[in-house]
PAZAPA-4460 file (N, C-alpha, C; in steps of 0.05 Angstrom, whole numbers, plus 32768, in hexadecimal, padded with zeros to 4 digits):
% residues 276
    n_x    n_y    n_z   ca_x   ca_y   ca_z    c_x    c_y    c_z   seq   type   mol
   834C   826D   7FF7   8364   825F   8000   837C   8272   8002     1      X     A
   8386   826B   800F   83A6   8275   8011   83B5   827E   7FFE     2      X     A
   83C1   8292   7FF8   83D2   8292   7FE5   83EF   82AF   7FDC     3      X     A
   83FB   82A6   7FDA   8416   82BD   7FD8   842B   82BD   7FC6     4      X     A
   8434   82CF   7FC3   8449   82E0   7FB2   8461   82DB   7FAE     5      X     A
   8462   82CB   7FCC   847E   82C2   7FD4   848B   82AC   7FCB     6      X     A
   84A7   82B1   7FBF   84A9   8293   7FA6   84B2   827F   7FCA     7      X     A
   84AA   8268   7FB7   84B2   824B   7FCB   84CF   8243   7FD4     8      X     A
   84D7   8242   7FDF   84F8   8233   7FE1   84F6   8220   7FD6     9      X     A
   850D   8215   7FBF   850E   81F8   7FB2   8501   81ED   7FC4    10      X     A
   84E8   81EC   7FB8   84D8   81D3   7FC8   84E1   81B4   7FBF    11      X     A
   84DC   819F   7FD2   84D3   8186   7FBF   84B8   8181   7FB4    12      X     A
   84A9   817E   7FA1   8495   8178   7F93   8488   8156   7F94    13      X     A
   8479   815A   7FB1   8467   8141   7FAB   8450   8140   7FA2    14      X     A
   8449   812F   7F93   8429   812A   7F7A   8422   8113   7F83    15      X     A
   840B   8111   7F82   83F9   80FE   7F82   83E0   8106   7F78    16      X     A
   83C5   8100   7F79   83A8   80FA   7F6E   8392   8103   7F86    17      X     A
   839D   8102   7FA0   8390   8109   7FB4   83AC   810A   7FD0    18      X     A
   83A2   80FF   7FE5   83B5   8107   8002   83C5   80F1   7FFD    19      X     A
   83C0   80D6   7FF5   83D8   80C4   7FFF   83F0   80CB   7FFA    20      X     A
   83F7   80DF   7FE9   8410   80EB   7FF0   841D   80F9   800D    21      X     A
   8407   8102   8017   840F   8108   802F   8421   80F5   8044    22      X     A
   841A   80E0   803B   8423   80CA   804F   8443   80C6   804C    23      X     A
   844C   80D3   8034   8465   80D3   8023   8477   80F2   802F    24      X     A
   845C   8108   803A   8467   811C   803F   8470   8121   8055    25      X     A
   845F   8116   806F   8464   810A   8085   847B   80FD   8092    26      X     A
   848C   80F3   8079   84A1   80DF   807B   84BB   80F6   8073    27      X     A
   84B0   80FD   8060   84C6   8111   805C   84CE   8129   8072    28      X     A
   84B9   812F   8081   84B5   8147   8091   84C3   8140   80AA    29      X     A
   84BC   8121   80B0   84CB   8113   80C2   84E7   8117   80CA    30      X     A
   84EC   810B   80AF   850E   8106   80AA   851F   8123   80A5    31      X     A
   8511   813A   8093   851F   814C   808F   8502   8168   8095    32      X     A
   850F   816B   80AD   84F0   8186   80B1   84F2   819B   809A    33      X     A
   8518   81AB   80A0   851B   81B9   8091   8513   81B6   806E    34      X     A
   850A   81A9   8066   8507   81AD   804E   84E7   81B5   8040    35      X     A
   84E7   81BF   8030   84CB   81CD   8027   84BE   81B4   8015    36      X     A
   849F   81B5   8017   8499   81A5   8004   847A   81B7   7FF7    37      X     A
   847F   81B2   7FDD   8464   81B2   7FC9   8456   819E   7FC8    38      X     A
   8438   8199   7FD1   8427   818A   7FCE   8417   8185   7FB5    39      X     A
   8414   817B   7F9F   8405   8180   7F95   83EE   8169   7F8A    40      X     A
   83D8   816C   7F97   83BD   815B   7FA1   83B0   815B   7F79    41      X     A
   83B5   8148   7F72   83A9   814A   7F57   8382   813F   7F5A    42      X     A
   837B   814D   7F70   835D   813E   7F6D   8350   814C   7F5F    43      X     A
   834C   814D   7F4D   8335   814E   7F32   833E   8140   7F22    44      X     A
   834F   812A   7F27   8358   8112   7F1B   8355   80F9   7F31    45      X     A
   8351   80FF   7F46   8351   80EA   7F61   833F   80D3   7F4D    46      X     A
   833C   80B9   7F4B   8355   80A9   7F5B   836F   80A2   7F3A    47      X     A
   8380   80AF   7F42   838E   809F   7F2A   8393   807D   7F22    48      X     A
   8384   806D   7F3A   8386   8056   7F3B   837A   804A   7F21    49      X     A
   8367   8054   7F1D   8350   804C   7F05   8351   8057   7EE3    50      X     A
   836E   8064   7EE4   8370   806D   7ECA   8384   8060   7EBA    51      X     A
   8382   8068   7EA0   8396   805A   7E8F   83B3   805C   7E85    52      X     A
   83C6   8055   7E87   83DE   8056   7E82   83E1   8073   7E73    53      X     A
   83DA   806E   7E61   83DD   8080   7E52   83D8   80A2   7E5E    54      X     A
   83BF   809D   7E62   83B9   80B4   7E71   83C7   80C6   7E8F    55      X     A
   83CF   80AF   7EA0   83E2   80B3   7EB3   83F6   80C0   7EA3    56      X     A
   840D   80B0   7E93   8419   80C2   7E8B   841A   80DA   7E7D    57      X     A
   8408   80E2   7E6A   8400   80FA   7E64   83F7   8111   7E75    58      X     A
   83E8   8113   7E8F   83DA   811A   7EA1   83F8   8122   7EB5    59      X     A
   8401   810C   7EBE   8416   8114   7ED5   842F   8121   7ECC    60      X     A
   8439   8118   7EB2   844A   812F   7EA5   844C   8142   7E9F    61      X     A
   842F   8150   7E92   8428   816B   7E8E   8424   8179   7EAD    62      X     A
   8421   8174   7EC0   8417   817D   7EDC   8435   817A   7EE2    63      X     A
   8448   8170   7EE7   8461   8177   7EE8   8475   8187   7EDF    64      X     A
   846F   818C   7EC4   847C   819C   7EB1   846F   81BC   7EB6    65      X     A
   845D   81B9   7EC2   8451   81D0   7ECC   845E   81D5   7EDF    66      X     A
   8452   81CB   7EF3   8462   81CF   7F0B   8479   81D9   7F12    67      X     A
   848F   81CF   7EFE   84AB   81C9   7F00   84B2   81E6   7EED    68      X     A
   84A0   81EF   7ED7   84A5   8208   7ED4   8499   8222   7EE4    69      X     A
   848A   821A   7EF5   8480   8235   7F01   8494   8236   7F1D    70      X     A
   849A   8223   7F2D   84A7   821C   7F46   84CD   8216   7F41    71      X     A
   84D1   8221   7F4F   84EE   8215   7F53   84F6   81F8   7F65    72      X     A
   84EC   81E1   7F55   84EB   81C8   7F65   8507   81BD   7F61    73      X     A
   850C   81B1   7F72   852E   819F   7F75   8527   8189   7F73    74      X     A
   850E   8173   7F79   8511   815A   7F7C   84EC   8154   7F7A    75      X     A
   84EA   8143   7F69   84C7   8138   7F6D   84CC   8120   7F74    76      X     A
   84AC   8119   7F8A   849D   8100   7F8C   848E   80FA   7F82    77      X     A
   8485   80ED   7F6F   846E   80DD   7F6C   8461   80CF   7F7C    78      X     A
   8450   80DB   7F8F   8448   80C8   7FA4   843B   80BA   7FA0    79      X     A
   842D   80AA   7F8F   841D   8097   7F87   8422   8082   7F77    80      X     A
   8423   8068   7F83   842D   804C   7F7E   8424   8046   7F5D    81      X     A
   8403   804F   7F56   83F9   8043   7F3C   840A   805F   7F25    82      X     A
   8407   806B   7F28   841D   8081   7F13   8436   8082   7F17    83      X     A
   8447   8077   7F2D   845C   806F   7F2E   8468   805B   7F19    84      X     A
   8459   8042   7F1E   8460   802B   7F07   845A   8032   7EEC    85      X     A
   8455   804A   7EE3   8446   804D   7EC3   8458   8063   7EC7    86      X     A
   845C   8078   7ECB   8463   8093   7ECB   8481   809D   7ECB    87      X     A
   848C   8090   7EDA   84AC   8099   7EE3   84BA   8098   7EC8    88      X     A
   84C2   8088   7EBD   84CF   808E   7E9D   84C6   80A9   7E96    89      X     A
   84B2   80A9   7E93   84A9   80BF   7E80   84AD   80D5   7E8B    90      X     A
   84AF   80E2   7EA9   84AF   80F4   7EBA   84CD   80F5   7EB7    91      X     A
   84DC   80DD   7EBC   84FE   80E3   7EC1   8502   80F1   7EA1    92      X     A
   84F7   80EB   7E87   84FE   80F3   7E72   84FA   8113   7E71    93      X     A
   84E4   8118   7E77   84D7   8135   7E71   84E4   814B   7E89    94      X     A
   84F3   8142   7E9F   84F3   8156   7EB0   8518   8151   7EB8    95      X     A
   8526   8163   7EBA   853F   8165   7EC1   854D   8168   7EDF    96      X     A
   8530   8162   7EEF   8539   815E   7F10   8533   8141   7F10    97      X     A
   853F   8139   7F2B   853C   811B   7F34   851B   8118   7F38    98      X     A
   850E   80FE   7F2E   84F3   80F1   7F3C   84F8   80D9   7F46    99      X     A
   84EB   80E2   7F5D   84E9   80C6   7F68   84CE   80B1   7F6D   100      X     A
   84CA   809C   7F63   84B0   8093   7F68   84B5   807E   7F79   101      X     A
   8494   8078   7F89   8489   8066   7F9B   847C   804A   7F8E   102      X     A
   848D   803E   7F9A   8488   8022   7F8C   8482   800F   7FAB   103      X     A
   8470   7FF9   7FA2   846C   7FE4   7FB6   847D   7FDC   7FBF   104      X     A
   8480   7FDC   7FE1   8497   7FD1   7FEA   8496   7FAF   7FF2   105      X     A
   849C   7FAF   7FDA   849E   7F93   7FD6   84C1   7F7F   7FE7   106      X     A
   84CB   7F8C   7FE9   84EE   7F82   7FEC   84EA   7F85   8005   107      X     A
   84E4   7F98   8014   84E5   7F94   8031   84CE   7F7B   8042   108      X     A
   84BB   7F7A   802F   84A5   7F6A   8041   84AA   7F50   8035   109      X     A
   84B6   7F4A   8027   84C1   7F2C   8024   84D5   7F2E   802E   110      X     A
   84E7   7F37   803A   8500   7F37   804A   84EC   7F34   8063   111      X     A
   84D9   7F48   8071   84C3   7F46   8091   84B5   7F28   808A   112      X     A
   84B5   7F1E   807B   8499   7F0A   8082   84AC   7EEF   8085   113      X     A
   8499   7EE0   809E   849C   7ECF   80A2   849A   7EB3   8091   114      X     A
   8487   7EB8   808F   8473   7EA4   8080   847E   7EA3   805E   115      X     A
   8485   7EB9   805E   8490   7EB4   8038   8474   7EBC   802A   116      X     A
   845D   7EC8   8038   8440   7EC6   8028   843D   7EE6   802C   117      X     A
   843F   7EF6   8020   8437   7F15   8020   841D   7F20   800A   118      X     A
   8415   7F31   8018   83F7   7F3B   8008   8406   7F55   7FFC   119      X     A
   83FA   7F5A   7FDE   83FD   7F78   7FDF   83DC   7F85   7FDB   120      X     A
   83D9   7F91   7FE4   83C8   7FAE   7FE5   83D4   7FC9   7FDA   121      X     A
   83C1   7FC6   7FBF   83C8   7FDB   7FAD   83AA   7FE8   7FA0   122      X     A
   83AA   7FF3   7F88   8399   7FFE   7F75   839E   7FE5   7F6B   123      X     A
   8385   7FE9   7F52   837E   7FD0   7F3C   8397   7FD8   7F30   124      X     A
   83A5   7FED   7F25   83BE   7FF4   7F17   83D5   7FF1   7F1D   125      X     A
   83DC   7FE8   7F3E   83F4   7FE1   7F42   83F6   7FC1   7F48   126      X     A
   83E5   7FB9   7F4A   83E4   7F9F   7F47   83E5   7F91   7F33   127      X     A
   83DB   7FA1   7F1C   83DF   7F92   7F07   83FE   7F98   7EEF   128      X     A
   840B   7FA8   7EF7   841C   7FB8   7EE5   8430   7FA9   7EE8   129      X     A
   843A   7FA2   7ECE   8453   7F8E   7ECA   8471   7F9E   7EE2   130      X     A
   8472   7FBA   7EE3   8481   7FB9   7EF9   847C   7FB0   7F0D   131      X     A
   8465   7FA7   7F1E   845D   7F9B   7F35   8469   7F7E   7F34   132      X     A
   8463   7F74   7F21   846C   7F58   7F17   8487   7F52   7F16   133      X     A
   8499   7F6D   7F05   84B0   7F6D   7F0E   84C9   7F74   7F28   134      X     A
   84BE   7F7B   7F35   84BD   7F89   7F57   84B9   7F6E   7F64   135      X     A
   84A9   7F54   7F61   84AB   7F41   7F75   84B9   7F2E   7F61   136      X     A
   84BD   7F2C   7F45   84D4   7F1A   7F3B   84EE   7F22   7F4B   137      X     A
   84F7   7F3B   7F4B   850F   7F3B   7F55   8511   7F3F   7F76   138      X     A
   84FE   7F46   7F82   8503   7F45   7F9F   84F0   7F2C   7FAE   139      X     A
   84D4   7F20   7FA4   84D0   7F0E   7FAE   84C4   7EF2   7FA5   140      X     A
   84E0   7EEB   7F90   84DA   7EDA   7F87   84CF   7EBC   7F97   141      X     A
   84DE   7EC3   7FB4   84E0   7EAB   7FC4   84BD   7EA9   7FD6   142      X     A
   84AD   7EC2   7FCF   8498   7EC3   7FD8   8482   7EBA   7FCE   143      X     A
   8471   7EB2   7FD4   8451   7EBE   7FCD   8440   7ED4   7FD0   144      X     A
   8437   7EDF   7FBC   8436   7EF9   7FB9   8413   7EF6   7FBE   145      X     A
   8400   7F05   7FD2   83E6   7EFE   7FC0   83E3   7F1D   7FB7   146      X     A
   83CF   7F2B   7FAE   83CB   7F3F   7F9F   83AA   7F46   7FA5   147      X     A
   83A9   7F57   7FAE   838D   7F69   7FB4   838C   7F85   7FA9   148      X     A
   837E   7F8B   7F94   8380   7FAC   7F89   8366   7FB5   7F92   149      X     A
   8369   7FCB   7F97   8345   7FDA   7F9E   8350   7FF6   7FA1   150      X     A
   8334   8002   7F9D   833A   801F   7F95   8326   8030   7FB7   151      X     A
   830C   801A   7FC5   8310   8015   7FD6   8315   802A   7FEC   152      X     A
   8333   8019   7FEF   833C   8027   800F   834A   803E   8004   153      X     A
   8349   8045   7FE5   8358   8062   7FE6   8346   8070   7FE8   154      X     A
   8322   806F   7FE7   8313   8081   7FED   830D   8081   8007   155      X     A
   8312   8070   801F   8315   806E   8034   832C   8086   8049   156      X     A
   8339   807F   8034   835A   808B   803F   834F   80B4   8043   157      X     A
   8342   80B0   801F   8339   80D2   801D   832B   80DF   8031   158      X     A
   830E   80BD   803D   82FE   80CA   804E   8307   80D1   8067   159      X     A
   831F   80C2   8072   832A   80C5   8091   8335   80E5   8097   160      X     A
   8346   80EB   807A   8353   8100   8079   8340   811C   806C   161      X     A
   8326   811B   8060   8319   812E   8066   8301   812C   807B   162      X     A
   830C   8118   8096   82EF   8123   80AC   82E4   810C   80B2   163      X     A
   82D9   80FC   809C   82C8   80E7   80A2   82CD   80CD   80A8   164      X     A
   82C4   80C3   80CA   82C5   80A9   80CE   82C8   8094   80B7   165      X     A
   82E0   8086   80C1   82E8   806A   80B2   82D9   805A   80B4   166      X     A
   82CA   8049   8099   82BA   803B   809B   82C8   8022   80A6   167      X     A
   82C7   8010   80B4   82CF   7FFA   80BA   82CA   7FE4   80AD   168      X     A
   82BD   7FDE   80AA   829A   7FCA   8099   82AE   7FCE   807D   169      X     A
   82B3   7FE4   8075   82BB   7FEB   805E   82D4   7FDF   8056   170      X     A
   82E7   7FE5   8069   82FB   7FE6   8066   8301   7FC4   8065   171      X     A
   82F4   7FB9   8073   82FC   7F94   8080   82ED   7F82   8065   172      X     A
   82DD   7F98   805E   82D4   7F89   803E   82EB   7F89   8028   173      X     A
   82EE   7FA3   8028   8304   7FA7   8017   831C   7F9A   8014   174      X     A
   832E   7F97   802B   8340   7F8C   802A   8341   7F66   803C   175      X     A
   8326   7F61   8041   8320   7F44   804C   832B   7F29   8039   176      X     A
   832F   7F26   801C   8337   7F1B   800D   8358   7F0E   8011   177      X     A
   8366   7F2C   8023   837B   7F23   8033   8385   7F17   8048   178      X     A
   836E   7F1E   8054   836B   7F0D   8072   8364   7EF9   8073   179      X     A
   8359   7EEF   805E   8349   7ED6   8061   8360   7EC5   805A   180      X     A
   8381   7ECD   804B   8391   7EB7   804B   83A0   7EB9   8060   181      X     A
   8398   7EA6   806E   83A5   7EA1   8092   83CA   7E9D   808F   182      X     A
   83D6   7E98   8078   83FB   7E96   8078   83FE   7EB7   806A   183      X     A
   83F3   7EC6   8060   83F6   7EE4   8063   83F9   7EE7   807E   184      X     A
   841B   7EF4   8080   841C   7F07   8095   842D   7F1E   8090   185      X     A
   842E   7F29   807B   8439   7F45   8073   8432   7F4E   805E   186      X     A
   841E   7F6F   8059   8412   7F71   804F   841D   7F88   8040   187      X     A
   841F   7F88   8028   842D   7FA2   8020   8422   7FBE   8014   188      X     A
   841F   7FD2   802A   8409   7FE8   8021   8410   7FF4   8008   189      X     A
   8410   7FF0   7FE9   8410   7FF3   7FCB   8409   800F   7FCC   190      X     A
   83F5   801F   7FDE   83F7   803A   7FD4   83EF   8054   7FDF   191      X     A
   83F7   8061   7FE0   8404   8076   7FF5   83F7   807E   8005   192      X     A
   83DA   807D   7FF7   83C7   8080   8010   83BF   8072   8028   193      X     A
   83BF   8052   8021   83C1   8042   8035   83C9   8045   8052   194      X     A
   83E3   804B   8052   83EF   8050   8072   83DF   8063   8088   195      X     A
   83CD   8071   8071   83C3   808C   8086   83AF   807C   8091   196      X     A
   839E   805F   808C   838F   804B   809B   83A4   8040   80A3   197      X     A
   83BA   8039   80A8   83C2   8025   80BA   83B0   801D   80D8   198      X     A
   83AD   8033   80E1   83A2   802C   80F7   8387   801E   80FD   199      X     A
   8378   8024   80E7   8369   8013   80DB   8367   7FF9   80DB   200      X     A
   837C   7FF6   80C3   8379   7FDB   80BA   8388   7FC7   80D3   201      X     A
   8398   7FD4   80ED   83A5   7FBE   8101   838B   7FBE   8110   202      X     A
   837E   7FCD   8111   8363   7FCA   811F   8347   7FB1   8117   203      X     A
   834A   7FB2   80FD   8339   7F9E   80F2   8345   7F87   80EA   204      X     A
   835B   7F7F   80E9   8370   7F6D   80E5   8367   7F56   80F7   205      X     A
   835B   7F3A   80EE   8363   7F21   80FC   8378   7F18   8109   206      X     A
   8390   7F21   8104   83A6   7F0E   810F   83BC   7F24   8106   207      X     A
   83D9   7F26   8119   83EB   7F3E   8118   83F6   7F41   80FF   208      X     A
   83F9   7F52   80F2   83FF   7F4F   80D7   8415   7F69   80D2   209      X     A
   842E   7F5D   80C5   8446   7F7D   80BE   8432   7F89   80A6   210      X     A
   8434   7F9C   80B0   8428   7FBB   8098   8445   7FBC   8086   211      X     A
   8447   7FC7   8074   8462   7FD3   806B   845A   7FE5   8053   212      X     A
   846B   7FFE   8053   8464   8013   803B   847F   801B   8038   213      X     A
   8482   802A   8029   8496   803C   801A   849B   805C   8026   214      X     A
   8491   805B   803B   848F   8082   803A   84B2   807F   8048   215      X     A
   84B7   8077   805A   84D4   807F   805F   84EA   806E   8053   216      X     A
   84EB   8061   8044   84FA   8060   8031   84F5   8073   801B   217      X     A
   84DD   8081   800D   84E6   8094   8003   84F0   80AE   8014   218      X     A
   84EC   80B0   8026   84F2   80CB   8028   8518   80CB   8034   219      X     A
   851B   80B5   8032   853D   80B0   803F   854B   80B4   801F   220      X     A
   853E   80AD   800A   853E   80AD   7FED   8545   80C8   7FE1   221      X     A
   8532   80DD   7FEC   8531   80EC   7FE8   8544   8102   7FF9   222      X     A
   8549   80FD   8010   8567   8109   801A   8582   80FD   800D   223      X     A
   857F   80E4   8000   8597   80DD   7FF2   85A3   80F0   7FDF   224      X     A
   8589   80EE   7FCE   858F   8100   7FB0   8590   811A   7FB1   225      X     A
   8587   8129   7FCC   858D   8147   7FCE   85A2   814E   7FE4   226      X     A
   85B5   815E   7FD8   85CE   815C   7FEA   85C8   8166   8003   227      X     A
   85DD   816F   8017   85DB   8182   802B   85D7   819B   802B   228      X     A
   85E5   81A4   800D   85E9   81BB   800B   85CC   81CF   7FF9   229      X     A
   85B4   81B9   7FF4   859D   81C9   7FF7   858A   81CB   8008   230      X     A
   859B   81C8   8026   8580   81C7   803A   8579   81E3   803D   231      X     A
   855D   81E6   8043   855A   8201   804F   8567   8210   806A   232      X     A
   8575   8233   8064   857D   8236   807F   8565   8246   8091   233      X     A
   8549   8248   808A   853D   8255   8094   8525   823C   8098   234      X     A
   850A   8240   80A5   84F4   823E   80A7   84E8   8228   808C   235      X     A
   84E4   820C   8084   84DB   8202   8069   84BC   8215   8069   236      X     A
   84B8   820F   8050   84A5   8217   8047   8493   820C   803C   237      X     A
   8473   8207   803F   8466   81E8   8033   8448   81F7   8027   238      X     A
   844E   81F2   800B   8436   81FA   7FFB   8426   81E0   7FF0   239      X     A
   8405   81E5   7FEE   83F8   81CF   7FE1   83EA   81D4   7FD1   240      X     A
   83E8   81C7   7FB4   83D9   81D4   7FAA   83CA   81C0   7F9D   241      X     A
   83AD   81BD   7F92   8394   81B6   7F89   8389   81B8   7F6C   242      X     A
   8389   81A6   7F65   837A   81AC   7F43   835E   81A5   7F48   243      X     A
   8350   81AD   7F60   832E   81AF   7F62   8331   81B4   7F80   244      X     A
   831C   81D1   7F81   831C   81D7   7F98   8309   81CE   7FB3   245      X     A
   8316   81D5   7FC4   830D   81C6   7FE3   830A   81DD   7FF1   246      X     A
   82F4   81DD   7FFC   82E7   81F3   8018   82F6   81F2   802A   247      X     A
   82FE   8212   8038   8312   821A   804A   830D   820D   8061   248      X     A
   82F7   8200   8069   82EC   81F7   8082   82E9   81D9   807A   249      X     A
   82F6   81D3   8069   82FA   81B0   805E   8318   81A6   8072   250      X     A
   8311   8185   8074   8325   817C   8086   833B   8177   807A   251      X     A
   8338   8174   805C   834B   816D   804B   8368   818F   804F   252      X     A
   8354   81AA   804E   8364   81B4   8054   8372   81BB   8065   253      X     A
   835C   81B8   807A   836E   81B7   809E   8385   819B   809B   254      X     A
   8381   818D   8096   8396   8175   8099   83B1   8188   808A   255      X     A
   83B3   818E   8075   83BF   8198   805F   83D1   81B2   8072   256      X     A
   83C6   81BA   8086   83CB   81D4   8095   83DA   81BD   80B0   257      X     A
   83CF   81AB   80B5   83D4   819F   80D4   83FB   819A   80C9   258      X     A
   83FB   8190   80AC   8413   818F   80AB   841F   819B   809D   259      X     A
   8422   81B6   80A1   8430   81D1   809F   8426   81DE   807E   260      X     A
   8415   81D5   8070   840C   81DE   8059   8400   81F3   805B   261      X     A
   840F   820F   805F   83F5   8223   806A   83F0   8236   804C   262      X     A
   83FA   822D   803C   83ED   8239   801B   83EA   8220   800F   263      X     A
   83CA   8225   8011   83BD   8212   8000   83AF   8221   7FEE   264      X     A
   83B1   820E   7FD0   83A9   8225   7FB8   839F   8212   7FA1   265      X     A
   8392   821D   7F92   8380   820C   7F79   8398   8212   7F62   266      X     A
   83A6   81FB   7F51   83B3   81F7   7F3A   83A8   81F6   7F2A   267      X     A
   83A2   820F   7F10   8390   820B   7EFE   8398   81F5   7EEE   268      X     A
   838D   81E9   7EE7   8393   81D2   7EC7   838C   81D8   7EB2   269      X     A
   8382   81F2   7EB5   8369   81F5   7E96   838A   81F4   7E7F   270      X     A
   8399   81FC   7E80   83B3   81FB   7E72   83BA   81E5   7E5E   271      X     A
   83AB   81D1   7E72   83B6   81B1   7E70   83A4   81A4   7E58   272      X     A
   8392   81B8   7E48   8381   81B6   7E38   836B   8199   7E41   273      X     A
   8379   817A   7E2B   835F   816E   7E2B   8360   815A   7E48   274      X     A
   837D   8164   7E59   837E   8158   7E71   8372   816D   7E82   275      X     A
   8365   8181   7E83   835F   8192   7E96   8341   8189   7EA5   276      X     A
***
């Protein structure tokens, strides 16, 4: 893999468990080209959906504190909805730059729906976490909420983005529990990976249905909290890096390259002792 000498420009530091961060990076790259971003793909932990509180926070804090001492970072994402709701306290405590986490966009899709009936699509973890609970007390109280977690379409999401045809069959199983309630008409994609099927899921969709995610509201978030006066005046710069490695001729890394990641590199964890 790729790799150099050359320190990073204050990057921003997005994390996640696998790519659905990307979908977060995309948004950012959108809105502000000039700015550099650190990827960092925690898969030898993929899926964080299925782990325990506890462990999320132990796991994503030490991988930041790392990070944040080897890199000159200005601003992290947590790109991932189920370590978002467990994690952010503990991350805002331990680290002295801004974090920002991805939470279900719950406020905008009860504001989009007609019907007052919205699905979320999440992990078994964000569905169940008393912040999820608290996120539609205060924004949709006036709704019905239904709730679908699966872990699922985030191995779906992995397979599109390293190469392999989207199962369909798969996918309409997976999330069919939502379709089958005919006053659902806004569905709220819970986690970060999701959006990269959008196209997908309007394809297998019964009846027209609002998608809604978080990636550009965070990344408008994330121009808030960083002034003008740290944009880059040269060329951004976009590093990614891996805690389990992936073959040079893997799609995961061409994707990783398609959007400007051209140092891609393995993050040792052995450090991280009984999290490694």
């Amino acid at each position: 893999m790729n790799s150099s000498d050359q320190p990073l420009n204050t990057p921003i530091l997005v994390m996640d468990s696998g790519v659905g961060g990307l979908s977060i990076v995309q948004e950012i790259q959108r809105l502000s080209p000039e700015r550099s971003v650190l990827y960092l793909a925690d898969n030898a932990a993929f899926p964080y959906g299925d782990k325990s509180e506890s462990w999320l926070v132990e796991r994503v804090v030490a991988l930041a504190l790392a990070l944040v001492h080897r890199y000159p970072i200005q601003l992290m994402v947590l790109g991932c909805n189920t370590a978002s709701t467990v994690v952010l306290p503990a991350l805002r405590a331990a680290l002295n730059i801004p974090v920002v986490g991805v939470v279900p966009a719950i406020k905008p899709a009860a504001y989009l729906s007609k019907t007052k009936h919205i699905g979320l699509l999440a992990t078994p973890g964000t569905v169940t976490r008393s912040y999820t609970d608290q996120l539609i007390t205060n924004h949709a109280e006036h709704c019905q909420v239904s709730r679908l977690g699966t872990t699922e379409v985030v191995k779906l999401a992995e397979d599109k983005l390293a190469g392999r045809a989207v199962d369909l069959d798969r996918l309409l199983q997976a999330v069919q529990p939502l379709f089958q309630v005919s006053s659902i008409d806004t569905i709220v994609l819970g986690c970060t990976h999701f959006p990269l099927l959008k196209a997908e899921l309007e394809q297998i969709s019964p009846r027209p249905i609002t998608w809604v995610d978080s990636g550009s509201a965070i990344a408008r978030r994330v121009e808030e909290l960083l002034s003008s006066a740290t944009l880059q005046k040269h060329k951004a710069q976009h590093k990614a890096l891996l805690t389990a490695e992936v073959t040079l001729g893997s799609q995961l890394y061409q994707s990783l390259n398609q959007l400007g990641f051209d140092e891609v590199e393995v993050f040792e964890v052995s450090s991280l002792g009984a999290l490694a």
